[in-house]
VMD Tcl script that builds the backbone (N, CA, C; Angstrom):
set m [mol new atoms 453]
animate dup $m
set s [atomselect $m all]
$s set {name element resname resid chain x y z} {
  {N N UNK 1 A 10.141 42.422 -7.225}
  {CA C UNK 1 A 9.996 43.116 -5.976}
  {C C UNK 1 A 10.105 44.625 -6.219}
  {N N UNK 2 A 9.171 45.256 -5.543}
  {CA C UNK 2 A 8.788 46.828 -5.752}
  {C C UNK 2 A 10.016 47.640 -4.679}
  {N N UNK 3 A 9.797 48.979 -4.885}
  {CA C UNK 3 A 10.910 49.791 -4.141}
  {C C UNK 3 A 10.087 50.723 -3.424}
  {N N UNK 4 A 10.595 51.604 -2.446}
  {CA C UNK 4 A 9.849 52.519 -1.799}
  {C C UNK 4 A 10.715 53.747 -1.940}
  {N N UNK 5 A 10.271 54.702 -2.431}
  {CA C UNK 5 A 10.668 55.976 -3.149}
  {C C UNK 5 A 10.221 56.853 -2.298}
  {N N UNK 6 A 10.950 57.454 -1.765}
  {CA C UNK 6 A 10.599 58.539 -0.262}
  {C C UNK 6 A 10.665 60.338 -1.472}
  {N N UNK 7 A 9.920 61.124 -1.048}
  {CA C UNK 7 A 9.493 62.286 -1.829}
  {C C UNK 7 A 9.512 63.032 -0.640}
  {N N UNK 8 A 10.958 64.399 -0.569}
  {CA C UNK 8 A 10.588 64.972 0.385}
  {C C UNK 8 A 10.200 66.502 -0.364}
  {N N UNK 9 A 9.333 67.157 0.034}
  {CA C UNK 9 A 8.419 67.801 -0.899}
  {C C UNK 9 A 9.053 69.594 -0.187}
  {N N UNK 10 A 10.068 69.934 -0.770}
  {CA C UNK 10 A 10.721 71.373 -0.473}
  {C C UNK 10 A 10.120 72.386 -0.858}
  {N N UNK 11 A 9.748 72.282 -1.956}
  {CA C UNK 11 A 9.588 73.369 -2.607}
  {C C UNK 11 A 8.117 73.497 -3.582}
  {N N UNK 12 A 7.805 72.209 -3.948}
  {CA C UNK 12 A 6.494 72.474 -4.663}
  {C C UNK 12 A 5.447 71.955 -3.055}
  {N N UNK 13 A 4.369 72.442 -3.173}
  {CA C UNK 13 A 3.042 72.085 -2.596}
  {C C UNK 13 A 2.352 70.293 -2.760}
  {N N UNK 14 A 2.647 69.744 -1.862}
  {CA C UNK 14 A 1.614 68.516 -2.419}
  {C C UNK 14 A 1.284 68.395 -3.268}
  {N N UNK 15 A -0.047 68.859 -4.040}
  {CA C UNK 15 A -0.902 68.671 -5.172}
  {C C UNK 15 A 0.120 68.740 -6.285}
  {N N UNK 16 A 0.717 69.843 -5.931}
  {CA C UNK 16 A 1.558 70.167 -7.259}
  {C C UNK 16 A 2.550 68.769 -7.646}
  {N N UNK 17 A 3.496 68.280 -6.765}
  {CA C UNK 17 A 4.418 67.363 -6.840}
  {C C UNK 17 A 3.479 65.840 -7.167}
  {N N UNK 18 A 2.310 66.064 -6.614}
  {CA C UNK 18 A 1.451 64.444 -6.647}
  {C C UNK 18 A 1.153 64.246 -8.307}
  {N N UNK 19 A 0.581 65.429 -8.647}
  {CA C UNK 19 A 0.081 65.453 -10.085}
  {C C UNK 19 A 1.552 64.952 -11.450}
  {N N UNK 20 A 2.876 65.574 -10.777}
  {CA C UNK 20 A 3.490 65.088 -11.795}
  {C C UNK 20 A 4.186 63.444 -11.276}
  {N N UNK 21 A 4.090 63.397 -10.026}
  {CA C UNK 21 A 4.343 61.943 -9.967}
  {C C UNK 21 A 3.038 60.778 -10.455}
  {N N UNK 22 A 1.671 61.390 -10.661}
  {CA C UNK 22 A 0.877 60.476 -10.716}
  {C C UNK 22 A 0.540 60.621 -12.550}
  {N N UNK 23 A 1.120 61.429 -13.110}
  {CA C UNK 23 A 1.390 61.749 -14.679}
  {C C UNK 23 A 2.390 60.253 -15.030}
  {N N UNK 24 A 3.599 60.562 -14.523}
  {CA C UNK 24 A 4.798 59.487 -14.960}
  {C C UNK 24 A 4.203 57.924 -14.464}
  {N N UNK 25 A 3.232 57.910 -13.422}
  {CA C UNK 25 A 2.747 56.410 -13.067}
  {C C UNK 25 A 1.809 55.938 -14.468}
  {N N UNK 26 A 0.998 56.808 -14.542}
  {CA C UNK 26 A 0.062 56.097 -15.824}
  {C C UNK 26 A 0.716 56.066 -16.677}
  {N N UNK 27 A 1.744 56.974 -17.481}
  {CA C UNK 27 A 2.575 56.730 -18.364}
  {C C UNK 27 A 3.303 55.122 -18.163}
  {N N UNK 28 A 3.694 54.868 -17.478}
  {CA C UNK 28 A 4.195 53.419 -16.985}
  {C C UNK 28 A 3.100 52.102 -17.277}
  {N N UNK 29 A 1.808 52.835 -17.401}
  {CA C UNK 29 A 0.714 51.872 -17.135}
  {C C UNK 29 A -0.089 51.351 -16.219}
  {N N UNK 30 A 0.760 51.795 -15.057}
  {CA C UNK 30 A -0.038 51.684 -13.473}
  {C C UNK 30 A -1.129 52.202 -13.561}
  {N N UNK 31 A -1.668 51.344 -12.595}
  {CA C UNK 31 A -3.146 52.168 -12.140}
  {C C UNK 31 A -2.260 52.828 -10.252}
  {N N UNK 32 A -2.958 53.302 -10.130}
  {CA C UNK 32 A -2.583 54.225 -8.491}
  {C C UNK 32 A -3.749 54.155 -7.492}
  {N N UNK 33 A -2.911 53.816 -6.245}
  {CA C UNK 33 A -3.987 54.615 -4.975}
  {C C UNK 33 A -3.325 55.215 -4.495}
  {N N UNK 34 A -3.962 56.531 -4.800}
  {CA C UNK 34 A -2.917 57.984 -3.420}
  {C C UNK 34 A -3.939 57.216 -2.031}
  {N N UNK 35 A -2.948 56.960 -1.190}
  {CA C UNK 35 A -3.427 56.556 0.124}
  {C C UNK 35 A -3.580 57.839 1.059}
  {N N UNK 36 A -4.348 58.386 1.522}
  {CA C UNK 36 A -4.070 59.252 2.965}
  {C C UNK 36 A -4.792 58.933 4.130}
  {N N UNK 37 A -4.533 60.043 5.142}
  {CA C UNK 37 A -5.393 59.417 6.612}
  {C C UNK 37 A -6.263 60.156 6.869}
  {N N UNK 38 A -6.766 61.318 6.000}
  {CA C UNK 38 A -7.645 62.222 6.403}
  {C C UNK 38 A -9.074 62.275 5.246}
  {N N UNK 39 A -10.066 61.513 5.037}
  {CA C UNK 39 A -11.015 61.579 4.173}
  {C C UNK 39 A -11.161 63.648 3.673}
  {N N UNK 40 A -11.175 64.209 4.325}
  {CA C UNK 40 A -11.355 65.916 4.026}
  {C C UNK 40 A -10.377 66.015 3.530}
  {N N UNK 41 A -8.969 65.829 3.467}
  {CA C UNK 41 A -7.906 66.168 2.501}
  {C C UNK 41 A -7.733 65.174 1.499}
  {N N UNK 42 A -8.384 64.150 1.652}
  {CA C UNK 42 A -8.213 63.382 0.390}
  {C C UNK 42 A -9.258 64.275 -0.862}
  {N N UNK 43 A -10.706 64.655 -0.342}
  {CA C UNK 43 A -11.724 65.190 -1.152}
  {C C UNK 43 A -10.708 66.731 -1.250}
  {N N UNK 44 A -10.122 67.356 -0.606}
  {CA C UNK 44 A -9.183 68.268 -0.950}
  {C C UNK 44 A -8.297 67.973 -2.339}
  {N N UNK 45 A -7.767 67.039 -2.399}
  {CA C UNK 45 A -6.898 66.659 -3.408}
  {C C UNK 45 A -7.261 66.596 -4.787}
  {N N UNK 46 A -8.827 65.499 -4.371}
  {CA C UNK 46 A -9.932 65.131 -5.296}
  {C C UNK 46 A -10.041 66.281 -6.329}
  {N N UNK 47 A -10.838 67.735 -5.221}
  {CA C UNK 47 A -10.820 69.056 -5.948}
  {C C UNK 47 A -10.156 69.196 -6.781}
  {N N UNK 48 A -8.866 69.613 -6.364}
  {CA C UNK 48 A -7.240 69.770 -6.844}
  {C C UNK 48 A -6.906 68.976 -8.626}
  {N N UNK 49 A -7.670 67.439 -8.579}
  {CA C UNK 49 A -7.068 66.929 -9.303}
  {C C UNK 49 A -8.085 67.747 -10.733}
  {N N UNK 50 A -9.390 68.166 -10.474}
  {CA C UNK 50 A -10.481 68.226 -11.485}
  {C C UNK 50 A -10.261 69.526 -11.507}
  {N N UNK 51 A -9.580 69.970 -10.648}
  {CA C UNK 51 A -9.737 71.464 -11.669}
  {C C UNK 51 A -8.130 71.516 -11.864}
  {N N UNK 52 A -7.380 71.128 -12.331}
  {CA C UNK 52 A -6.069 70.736 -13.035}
  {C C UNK 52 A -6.720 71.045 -14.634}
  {N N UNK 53 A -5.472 72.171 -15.484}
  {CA C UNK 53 A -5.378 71.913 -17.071}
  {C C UNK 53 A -6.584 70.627 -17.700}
  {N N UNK 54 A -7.220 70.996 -18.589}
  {CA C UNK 54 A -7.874 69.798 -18.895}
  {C C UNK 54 A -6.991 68.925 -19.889}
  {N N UNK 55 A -5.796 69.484 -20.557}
  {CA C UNK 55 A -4.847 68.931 -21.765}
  {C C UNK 55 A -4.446 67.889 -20.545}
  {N N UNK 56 A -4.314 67.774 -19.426}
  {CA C UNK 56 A -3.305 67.116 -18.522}
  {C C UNK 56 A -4.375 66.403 -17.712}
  {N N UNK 57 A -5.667 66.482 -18.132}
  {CA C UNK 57 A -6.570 65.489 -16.697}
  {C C UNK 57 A -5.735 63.706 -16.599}
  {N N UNK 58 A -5.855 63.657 -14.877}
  {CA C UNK 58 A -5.759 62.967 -14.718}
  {C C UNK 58 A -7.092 61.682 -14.325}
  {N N UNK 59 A -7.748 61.196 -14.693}
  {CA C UNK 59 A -8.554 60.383 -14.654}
  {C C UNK 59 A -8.200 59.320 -13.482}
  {N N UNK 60 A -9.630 59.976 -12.594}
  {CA C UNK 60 A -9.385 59.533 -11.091}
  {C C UNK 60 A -10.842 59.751 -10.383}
  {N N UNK 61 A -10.661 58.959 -9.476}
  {CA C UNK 61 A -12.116 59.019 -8.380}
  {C C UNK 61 A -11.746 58.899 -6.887}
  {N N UNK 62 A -12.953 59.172 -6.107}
  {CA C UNK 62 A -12.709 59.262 -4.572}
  {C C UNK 62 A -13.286 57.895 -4.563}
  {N N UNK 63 A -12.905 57.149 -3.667}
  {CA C UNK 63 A -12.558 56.223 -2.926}
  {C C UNK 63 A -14.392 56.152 -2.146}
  {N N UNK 64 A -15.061 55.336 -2.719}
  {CA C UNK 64 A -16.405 55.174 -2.236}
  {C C UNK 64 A -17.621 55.077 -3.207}
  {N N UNK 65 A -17.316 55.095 -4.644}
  {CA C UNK 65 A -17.737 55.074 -5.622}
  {C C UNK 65 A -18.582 53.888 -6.191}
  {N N UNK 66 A -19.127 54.071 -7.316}
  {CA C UNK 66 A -19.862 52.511 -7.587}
  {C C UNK 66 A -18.839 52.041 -8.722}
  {N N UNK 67 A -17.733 52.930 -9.101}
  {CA C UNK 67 A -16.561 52.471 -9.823}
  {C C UNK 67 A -15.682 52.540 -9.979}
  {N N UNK 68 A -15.362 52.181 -8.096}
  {CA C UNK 68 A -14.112 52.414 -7.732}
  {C C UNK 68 A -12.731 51.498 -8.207}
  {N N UNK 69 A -13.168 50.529 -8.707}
  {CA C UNK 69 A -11.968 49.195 -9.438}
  {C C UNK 69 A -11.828 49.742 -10.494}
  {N N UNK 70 A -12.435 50.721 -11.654}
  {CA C UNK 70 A -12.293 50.966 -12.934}
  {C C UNK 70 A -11.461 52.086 -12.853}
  {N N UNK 71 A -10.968 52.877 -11.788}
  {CA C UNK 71 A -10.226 53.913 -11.665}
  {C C UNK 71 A -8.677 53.627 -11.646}
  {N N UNK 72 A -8.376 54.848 -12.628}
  {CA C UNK 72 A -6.608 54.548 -12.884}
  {C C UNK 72 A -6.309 54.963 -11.777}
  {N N UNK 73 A -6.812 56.095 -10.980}
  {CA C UNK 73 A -6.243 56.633 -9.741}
  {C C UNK 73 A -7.493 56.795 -9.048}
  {N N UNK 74 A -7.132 55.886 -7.669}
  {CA C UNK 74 A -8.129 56.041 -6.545}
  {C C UNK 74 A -7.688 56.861 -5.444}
  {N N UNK 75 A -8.476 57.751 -4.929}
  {CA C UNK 75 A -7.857 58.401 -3.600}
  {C C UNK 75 A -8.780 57.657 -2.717}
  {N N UNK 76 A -8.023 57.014 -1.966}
  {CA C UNK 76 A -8.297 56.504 -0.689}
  {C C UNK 76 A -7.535 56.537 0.539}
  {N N UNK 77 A -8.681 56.070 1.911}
  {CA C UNK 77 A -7.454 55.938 3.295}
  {C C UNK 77 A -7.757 54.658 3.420}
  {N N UNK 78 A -8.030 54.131 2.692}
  {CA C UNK 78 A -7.936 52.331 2.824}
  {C C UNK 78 A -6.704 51.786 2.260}
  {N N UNK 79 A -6.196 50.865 2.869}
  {CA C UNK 79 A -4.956 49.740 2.576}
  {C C UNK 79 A -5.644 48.776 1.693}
  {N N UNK 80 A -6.794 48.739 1.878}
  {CA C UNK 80 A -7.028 47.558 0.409}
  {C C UNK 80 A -7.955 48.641 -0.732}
  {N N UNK 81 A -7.000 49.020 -1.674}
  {CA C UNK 81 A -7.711 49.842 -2.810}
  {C C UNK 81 A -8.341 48.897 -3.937}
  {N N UNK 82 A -9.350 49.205 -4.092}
  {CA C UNK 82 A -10.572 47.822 -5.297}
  {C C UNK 82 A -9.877 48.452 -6.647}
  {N N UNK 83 A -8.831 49.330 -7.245}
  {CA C UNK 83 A -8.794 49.694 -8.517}
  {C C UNK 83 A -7.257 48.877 -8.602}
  {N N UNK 84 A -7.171 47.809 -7.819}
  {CA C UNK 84 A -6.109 46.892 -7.586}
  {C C UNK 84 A -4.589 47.603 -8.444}
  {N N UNK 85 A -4.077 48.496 -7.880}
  {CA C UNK 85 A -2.972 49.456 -8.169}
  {C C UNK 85 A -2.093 48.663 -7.903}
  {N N UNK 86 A -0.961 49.340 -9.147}
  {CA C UNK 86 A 0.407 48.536 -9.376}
  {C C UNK 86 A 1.702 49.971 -8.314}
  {N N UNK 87 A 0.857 51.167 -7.831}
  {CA C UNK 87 A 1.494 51.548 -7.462}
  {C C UNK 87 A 0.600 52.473 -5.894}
  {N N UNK 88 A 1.216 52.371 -5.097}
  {CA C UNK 88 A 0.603 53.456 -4.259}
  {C C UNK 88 A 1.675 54.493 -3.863}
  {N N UNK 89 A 0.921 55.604 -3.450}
  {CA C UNK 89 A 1.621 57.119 -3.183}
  {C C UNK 89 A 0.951 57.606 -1.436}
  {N N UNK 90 A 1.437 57.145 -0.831}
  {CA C UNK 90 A 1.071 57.551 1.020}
  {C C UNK 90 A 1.780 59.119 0.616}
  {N N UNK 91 A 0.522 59.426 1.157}
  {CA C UNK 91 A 0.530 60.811 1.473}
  {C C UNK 91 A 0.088 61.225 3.196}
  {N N UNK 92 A 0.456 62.584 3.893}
  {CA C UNK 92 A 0.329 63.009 4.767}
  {C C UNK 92 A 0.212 61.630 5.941}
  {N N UNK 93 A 1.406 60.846 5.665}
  {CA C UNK 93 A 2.043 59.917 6.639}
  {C C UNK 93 A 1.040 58.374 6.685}
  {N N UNK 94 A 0.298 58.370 6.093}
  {CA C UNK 94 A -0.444 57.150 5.574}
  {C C UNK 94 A 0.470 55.810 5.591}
  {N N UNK 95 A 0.022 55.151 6.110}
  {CA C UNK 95 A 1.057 53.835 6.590}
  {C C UNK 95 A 1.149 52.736 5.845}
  {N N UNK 96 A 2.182 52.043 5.715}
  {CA C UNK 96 A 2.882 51.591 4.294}
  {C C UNK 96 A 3.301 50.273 5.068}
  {N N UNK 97 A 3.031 48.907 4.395}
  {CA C UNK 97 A 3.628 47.933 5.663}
  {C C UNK 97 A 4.626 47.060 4.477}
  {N N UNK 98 A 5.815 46.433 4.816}
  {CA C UNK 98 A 6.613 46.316 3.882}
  {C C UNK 98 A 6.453 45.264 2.792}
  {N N UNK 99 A 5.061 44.243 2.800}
  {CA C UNK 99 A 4.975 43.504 2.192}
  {C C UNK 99 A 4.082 44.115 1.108}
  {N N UNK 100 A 3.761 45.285 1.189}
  {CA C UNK 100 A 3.105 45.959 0.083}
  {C C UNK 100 A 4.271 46.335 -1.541}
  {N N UNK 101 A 5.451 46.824 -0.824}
  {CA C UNK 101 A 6.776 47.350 -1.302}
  {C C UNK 101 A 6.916 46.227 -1.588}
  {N N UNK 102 A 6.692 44.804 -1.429}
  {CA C UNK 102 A 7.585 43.933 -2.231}
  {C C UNK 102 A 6.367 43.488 -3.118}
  {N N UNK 103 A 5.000 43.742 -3.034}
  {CA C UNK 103 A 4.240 43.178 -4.066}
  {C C UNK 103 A 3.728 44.195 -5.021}
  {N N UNK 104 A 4.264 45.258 -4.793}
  {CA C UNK 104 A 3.962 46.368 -5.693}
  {C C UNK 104 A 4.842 46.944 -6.727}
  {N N UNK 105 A 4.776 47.436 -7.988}
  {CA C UNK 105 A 5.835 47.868 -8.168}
  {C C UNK 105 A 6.634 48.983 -8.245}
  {N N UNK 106 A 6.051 49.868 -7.168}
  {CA C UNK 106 A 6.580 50.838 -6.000}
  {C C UNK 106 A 5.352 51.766 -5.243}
  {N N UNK 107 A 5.877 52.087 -4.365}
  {CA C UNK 107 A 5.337 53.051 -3.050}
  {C C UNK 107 A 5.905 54.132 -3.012}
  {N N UNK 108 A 5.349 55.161 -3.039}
  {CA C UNK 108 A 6.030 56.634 -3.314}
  {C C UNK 108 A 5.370 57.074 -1.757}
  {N N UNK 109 A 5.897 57.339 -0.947}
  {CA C UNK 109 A 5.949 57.908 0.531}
  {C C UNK 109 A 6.020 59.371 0.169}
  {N N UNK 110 A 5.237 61.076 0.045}
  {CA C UNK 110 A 5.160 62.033 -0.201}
  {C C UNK 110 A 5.289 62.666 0.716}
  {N N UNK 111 A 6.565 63.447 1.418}
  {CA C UNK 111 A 6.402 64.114 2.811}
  {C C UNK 111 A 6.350 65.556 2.678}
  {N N UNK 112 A 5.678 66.408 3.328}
  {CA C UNK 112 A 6.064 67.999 3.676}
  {C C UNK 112 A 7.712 67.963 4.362}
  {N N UNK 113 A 8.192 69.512 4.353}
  {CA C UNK 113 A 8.989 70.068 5.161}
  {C C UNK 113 A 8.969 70.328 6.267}
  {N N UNK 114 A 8.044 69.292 7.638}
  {CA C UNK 114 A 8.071 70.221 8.705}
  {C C UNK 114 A 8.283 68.394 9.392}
  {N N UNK 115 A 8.162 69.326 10.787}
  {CA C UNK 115 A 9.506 68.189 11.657}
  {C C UNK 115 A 8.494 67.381 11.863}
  {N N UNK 116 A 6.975 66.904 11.865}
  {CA C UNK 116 A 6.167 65.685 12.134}
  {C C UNK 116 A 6.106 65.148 11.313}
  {N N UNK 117 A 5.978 65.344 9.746}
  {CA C UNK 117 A 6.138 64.877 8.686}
  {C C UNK 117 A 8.172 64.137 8.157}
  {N N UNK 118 A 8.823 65.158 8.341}
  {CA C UNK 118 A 9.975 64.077 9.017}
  {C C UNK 118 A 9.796 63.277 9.396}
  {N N UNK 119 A 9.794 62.961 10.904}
  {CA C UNK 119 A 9.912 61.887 12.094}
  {C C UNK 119 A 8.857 60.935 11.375}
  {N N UNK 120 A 7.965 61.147 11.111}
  {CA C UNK 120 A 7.198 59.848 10.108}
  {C C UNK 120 A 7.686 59.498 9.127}
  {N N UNK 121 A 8.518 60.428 8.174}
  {CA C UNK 121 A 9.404 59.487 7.420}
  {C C UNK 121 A 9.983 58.608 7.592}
  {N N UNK 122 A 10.925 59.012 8.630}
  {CA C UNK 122 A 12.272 58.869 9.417}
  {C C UNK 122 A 12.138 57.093 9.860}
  {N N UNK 123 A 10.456 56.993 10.102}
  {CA C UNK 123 A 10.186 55.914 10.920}
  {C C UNK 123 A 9.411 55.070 10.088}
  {N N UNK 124 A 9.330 55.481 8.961}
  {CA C UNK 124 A 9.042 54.568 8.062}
  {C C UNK 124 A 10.065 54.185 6.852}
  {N N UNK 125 A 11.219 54.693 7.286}
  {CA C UNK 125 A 12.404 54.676 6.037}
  {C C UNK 125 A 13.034 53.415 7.218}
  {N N UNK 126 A 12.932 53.449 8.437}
  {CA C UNK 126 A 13.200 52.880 9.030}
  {C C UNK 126 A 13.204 51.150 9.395}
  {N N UNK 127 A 11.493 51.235 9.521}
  {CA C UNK 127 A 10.784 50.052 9.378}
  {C C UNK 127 A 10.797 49.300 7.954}
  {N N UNK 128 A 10.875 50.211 6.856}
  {CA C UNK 128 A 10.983 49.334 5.694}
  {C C UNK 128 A 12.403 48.704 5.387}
  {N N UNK 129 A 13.090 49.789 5.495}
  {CA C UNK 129 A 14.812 49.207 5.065}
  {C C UNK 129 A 14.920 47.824 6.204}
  {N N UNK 130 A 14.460 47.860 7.504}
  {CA C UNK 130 A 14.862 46.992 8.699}
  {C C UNK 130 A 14.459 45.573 8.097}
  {N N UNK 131 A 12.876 45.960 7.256}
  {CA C UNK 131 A 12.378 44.507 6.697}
  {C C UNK 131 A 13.089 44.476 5.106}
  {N N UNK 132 A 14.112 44.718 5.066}
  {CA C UNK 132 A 14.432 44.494 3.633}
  {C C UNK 132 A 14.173 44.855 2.746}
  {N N UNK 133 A 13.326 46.075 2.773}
  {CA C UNK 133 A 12.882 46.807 1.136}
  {C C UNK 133 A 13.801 47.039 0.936}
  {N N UNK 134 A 13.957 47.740 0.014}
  {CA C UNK 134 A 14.534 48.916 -1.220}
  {C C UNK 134 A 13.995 50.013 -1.097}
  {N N UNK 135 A 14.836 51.111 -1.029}
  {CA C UNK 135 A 14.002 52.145 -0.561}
  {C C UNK 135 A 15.125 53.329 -1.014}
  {N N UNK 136 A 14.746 54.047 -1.938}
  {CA C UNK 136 A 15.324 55.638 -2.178}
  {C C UNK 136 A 15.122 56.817 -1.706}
  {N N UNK 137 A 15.536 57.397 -1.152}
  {CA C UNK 137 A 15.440 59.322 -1.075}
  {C C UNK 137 A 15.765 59.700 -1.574}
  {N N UNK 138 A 14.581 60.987 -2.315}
  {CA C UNK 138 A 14.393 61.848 -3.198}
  {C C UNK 138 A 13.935 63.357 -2.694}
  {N N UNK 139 A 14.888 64.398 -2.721}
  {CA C UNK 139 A 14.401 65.894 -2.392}
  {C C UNK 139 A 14.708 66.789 -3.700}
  {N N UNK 140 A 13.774 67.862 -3.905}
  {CA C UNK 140 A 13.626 68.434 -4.653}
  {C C UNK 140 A 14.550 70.270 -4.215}
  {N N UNK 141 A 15.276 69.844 -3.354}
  {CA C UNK 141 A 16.122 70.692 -2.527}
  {C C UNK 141 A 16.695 71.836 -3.363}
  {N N UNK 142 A 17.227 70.826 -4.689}
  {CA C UNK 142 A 17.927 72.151 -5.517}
  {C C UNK 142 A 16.808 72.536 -6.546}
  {N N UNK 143 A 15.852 72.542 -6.158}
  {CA C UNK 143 A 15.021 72.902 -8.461}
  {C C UNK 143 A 14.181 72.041 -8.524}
  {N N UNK 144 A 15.334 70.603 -8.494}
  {CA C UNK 144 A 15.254 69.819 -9.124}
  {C C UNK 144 A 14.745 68.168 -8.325}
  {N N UNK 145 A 14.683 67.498 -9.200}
  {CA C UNK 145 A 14.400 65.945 -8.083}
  {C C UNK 145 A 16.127 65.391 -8.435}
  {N N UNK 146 A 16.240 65.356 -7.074}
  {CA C UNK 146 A 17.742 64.670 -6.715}
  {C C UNK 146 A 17.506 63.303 -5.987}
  {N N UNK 147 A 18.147 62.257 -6.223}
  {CA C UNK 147 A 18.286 60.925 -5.377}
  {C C UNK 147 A 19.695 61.326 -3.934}
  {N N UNK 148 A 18.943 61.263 -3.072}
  {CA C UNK 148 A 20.389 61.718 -1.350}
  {C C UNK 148 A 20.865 60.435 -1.098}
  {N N UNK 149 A 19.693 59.582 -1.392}
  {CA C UNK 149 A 20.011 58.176 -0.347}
  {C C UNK 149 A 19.088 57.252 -1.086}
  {N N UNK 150 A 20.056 55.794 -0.196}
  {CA C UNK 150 A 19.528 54.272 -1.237}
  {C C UNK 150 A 19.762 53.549 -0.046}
  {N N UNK 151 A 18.678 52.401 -0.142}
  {CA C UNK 151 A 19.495 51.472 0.897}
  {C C UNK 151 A 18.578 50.243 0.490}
}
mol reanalyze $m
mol bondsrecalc $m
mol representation Tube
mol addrep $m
């Protein structure tokens, strides 16, 4: 059974924090779907990921492809990703239902600092712990990535 790893994002920018969490996933061996709800910020990200260091590419596609299952990292706003990922990363409040967290072997929930991105945490730290996940908080508050909370 997978865990749900809450990312509250202080101090680095999205892209910035996604790229080193989606570094340590392939290292693991996962394949990934960054999930979001906005197709224009997903192709935002897309950008983001290809013009990244080339020593550090991450090898990835948008979500609509003719090879979209062969991708280590898919960006999609679909709940069923075809590159059948051992991990997904909801971004900009992308919805997470708890039987995913137990068949995965984790869900990284990525939030901004501002109070709508909260309250969607808030309510999804909520709904998962209620169904029995596992679920950590993680803020980058001091520097650094700190664990606040477990449940």
């Amino acid at each position: 059974m997978g865990a749900a790893y809450f990312y509250h994002l202080t101090r680095r920018p999205l892209d910035a924090a996604l790229v080193a969490l989606l570094e340590r996933s392939l290292a693991q061996g996962w394949r990934v779907a960054v999930r979001g709800t906005d197709p224009e910020r997903l192709a935002w990200l897309d950008t983001k990921l290809w013009e990244g260091p080339q020593e550090s590419f991450l090898p990835h596609g948008l979500a609509g492809g003719a090879h979209d299952a062969d991708q280590p990292i898919l960006l999609t706003a679909s709940a069923q990703a075809a590159n059948d990922p051992a991990c997904v990363m909801a971004v900009d409040g992308a919805p997470v239902e708890p039987a995913e967290v137990g068949r995965l072997e984790r869900v990284c929930i990525l939030f901004e600092d501002d109070d709508e991105a909260l309250q969607t945490a808030r309510g999804q730290w909520k709904a998962l712990t209620a169904a029995g996940c596992s679920a950590q908080y993680w803020s980058e508050e001091s520097g650094r990535w700190e664990k606040k909370a477990e449940a």
